[in-house]
C-alpha positions, -999 to 999 in steps of 0.1 A, spaced: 19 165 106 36 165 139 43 203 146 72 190 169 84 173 137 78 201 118 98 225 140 126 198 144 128 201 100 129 233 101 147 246 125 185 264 118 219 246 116 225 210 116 197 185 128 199 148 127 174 139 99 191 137 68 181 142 32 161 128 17 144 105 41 113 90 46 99 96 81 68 76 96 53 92 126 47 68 150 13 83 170 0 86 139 5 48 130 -9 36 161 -41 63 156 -48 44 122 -44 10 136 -67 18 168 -92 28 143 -87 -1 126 -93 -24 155 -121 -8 164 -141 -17 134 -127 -55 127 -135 -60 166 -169 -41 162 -176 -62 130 -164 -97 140 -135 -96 106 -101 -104 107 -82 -70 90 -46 -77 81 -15 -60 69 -8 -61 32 27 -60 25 25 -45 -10 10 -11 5 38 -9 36 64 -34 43 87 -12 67 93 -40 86 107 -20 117 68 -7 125 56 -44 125 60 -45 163 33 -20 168 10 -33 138 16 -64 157 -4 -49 187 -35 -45 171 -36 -67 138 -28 -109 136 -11 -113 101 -5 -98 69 -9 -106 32 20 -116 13 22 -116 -26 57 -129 -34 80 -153 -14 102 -124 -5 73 -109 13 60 -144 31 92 -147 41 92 -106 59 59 -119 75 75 -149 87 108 -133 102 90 -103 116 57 -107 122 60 -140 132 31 -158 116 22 -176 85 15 -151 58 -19 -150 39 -4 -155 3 -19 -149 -32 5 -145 -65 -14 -139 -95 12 -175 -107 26 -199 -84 63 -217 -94 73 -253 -95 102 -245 -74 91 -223 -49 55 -239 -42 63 -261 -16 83 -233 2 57 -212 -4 27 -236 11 46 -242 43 49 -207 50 15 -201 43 -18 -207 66 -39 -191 38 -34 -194 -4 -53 -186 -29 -50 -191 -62 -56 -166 -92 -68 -191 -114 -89 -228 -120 -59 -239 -138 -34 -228 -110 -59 -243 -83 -58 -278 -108 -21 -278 -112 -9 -273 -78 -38 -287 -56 -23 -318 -49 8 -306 -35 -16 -287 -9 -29 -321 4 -22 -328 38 -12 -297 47 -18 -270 72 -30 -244 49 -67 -232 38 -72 -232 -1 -88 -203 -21 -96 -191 -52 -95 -154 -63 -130 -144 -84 -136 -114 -104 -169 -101 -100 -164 -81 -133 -174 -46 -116 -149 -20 -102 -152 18 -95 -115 19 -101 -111 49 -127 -71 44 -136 -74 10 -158 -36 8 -141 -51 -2 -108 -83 -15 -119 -83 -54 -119 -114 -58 -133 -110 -43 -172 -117 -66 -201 -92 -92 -202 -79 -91 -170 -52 -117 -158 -67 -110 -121 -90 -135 -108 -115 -160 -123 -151 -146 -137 -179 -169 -130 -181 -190 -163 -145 -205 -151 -155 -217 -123 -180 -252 -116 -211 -248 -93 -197 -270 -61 -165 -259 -46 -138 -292 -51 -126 -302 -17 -102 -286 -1 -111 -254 -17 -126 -234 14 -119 -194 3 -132 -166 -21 -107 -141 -25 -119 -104 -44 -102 -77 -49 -111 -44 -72 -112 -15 -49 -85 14 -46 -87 41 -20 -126 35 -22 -154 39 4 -177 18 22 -205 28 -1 -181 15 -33 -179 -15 -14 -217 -22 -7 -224 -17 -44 -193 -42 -51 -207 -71 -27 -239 -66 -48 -220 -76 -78 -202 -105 -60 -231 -118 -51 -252 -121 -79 -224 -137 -97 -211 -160 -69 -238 -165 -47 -235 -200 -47 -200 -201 -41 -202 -178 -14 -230 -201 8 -202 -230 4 -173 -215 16 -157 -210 50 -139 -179 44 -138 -147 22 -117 -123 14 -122 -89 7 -90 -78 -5 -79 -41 2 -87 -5 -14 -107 -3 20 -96 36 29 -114 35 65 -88 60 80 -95 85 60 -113 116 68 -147 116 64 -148 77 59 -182 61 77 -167 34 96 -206 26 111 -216 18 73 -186 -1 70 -193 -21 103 -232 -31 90 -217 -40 55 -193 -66 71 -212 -80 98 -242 -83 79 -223 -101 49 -204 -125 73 -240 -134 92 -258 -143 57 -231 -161 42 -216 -182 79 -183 -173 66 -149 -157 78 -141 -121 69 -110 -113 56 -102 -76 47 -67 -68 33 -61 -34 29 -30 -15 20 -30 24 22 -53 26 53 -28 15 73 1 40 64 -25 69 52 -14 102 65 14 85 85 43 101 75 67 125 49 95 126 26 120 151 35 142 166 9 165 193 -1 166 221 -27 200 214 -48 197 237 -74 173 264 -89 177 281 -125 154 298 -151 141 275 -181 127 290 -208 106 315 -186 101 288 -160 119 288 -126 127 253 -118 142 237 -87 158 206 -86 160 181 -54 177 153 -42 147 130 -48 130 114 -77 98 118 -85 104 83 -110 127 66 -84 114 72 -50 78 85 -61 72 62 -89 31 66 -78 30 101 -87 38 92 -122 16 59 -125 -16 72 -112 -10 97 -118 -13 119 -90 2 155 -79 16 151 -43 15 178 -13 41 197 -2 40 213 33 41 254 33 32 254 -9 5 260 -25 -10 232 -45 -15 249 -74 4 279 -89 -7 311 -71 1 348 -92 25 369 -78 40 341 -56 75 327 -61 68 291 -85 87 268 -93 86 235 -114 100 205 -93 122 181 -104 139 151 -94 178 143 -102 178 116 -120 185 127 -162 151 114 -169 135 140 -188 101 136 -174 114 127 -136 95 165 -127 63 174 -112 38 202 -118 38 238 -102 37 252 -71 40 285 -55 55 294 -21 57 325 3 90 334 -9 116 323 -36 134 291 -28 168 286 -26 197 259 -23 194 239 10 154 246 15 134 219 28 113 205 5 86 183 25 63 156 6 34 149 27 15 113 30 44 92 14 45 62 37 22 39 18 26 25 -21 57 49 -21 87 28 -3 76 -5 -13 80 11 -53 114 31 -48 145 20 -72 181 31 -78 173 45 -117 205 65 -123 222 51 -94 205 76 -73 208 65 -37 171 58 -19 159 78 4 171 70 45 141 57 65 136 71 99 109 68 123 95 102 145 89 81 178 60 86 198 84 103 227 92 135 201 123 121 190 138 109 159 153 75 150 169 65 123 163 29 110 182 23 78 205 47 54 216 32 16 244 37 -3 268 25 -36 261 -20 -20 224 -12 -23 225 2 -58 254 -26 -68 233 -59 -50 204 -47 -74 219 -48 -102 
C-alpha cells in the first residue's frame, strides 16, 4: 500500500475519504497493466479486461492505454464496454435470449457460445454479420479446489466436453473458448493445455482463434511470467491460431483497499467483538463464498496471546455477516480505521444493499498523491434495486 495513502488514512481530524470506501490506487493499476503488456507483447496474445473481475468503469481510461477490449458476460456489461471502452465487447453467457440476441451480436466482435445447442439455435441469426463465432469446451480437468469456482466438476453447465461436439468445425464457427483456472499459475496452465489438447486437438488445428479464459494471476508475486511467455507463444505457433487470454483478478490484484470504521465494540460471551460499517456478506460477499479470511493493515492475521482481539463483524443483522480473529497492538475503539487490503477485484462487482446497508463510496488514490472521489450511494441506489 501507498504509505502516502496510508498516512493520509490515518492521520488526525477530519480527512476527505469517507467510510467505508473502496480506494484503487492508481500507480499500482498501471504497474499491473505494464506487466501485463509486457508478456501479451512478448508472447504475440491479445490479454483483455474481464468485466466480471473489475468493472470500475472510471479506471477504463488507463486500462485503455495498455489493453484493446474486454470480455463481457451479460448485456449490461457489453453495453459498459461499449460506452466506455469504446469497442465491441468479447461476449460469452453461459445462455443467450430471444430478445436480447440481436442486441447482443451487434455489440459484439467476438461470441461464444456455452453450448452445441445454443451454437444450433442461434447460429443463423449470426449470419452476415461482423462478429467471429465460438464455442466454449470443457477439457474436463481443473486444479480449481473450491467446487464453487471450479467449472469443470461432474455435471457442469459450463462448456461442452468432447463427446458434444462433431469432428469438423460447421462454418462460421472459428473459436475455442476454455476456461477452468482461478488465481492459478503458469505451470497449472501448461498441465491444462495438455488436457485441452488431447481432447480437442482436432478442433484446435481448425480454428482461427482461442481463448484462454482468465484465472491467469501473472501479477502476482512470485508468478514466472517467462514460463508463461513460452507456454503461449509456443501454443499459438503449433496451432496458427489467435490467443485470447481473459483474465480477471490480475488486473486489479493488490490494487487497492476498503476503508472502514470501528462503530461499536462490546464483550460476547468471553469474546471482544467489534462491529464496522461494512459487510462482510454485502460488500465482501467473496470472503464468505470462497471462503477466504481477508488482510487487515496493522493486525495480525491470526489471533496473537496477550494482544488486544477482536472478532469482526459487519452491520447487517445477519448472524453469520462476521469474520474470524485478529489481534492488534492495542484495544480498538469507536472511530478506528479498520483497513481491508487487496479488495478491488471480485469484491465491487459482488457488493449488494442486504439490509439496506448503503455500499461502500468508491474513490480513486491518483497517481499525483491525491484522492478523488468517483461515486458515493445512498437510499435511490438501495430503492432502484429493489
Amino acid at each position: 500500500m501507498n504509505t502516502t495513502l496510508l498516512k493520509h488514512l490515518t492521520q488526525t481530524g477530519e480527512t476527505d475519504i469517507p467510510s467505508p470506501c473502496f480506494i484503487l490506487e492508481e500507480a499500482r493499476l498501471r504497474r499491473n497493466l505494464e506487466l501485463i503488456d509486457a508478456v501479451q507483447q512478448a508472447a504475440g496474445v491479445t490479454i483483455i479486461l474481464a468485466l466480471k473481475g473489475f468493472s470500475m468503469y472510471s479506471a477504463f481510461p488507463l486500462v485503455r492505454e495498455y489493453l484493446s477490449g474486454a470480455t463481457a458476460s451479460s448485456l449490461n456489461e457489453i453495453k459498459l464496454v461499449n460506452d466506455y471502452m469504446g469497442v465491441q465487447a468479447h461476449t460469452y453467457i453461459p445462455a443467450y435470449q430471444d430478445a436480447s440476441f440481436d442486441e447482443v451480436v451487434s455489440r459484439s466482435s467476438h461470441l461464444t457460445f456455452n453450448s452445441w445447442t445454443q451454437w444450433e439455435r442461434f447460429k443463423d441469426r449470426t449470419v452476415g454479420k461482423p462478429v467471429s463465432c465460438g464455442i466454449r469446451v470443457n477439457p474436463q480437468y481443473s486444479e480449481v479446489a473450491t467446487d464453487m469456482y471450479n467449472p469443470c466438476v461432474p455435471g457442469s453447465r459450463l462448456g461442452a466436453t468432447r463427446n458434444q461436439l462433431p469432428d469438423l468445425l460447421p462454418e462460421g464457427l472459428e473459436g475455442i473458448h476454455f476456461h477452468t483456472l482461478c488465481e492459478n499459475d503458469s505451470f497449472t496452465l501448461e498441465r491444462t493445455l495438455d488436457a485441452l489438447e488431447s481432447r480437442f486437438g482436432g478442433l484446435l488445428h481448425q480454428a482461427k482463434w482461442v481463448n484462454f479464459g482468465g484465472g491467469h494471476l501473472m501479477t502476482r508475486e512470485g508468478y514466472d511470467t517467462n514460463h508463461l511467455i513460452g507456454i503461449l507463444t509456443a501454443f499459438r505457433e503449433k496451432y496458427k491460431v489467435d490467443v485470447i487470454l481473459e483474465p480477471g483478478s490480475a488486473i486489479a490484484w493488490q490494487t487497492g483497499i476498503l476503508i472502514s470504521t470501528v462503530l461499536d465494540v462490546f464483550n460476547s460471551q468471553g469474546i471482544d467483538v467489534a462491529i464496522l460499517d461494512t459487510s462482510f456478506a454485502a460488500h465482501m460477499p467473496d470472503t464468505l463464498e470462497m471462503p477466504y479470511k481477508p488482510r487487515i493493515l496493522n493486525s495480525y492475521h491470526e489471533p496473537v496471546a496477550g494482544k488486544p482481539t477482536y472478532r469482526l463483524g459487519g452491520m447487517t443483522c445477519l448472524a453469520g455477516d462476521f469474520m474470524g480473529d485478529y489481534s492488534f497492538d492495542k484495544p480498538l475503539d469507536v472511530g478506528d480505521k479498520i483497513v481491508f487490503d487487496d479488495m478491488i477485484h471480485y469484491t465491487m462487482v459482488k457488493t449488494s444493499t442486504f439490509n439496506g446497508v448503503n455500499l461502500p463510496s468508491i474513490g480513486v488514490w491518483k497517481e499525483n498523491k491525491s484522492f478523488q472521489l468517483v461515486k458515493t450511494f445512498g437510499y435511490e441506489s438501495f430503492k432502484d434495486r429493489l
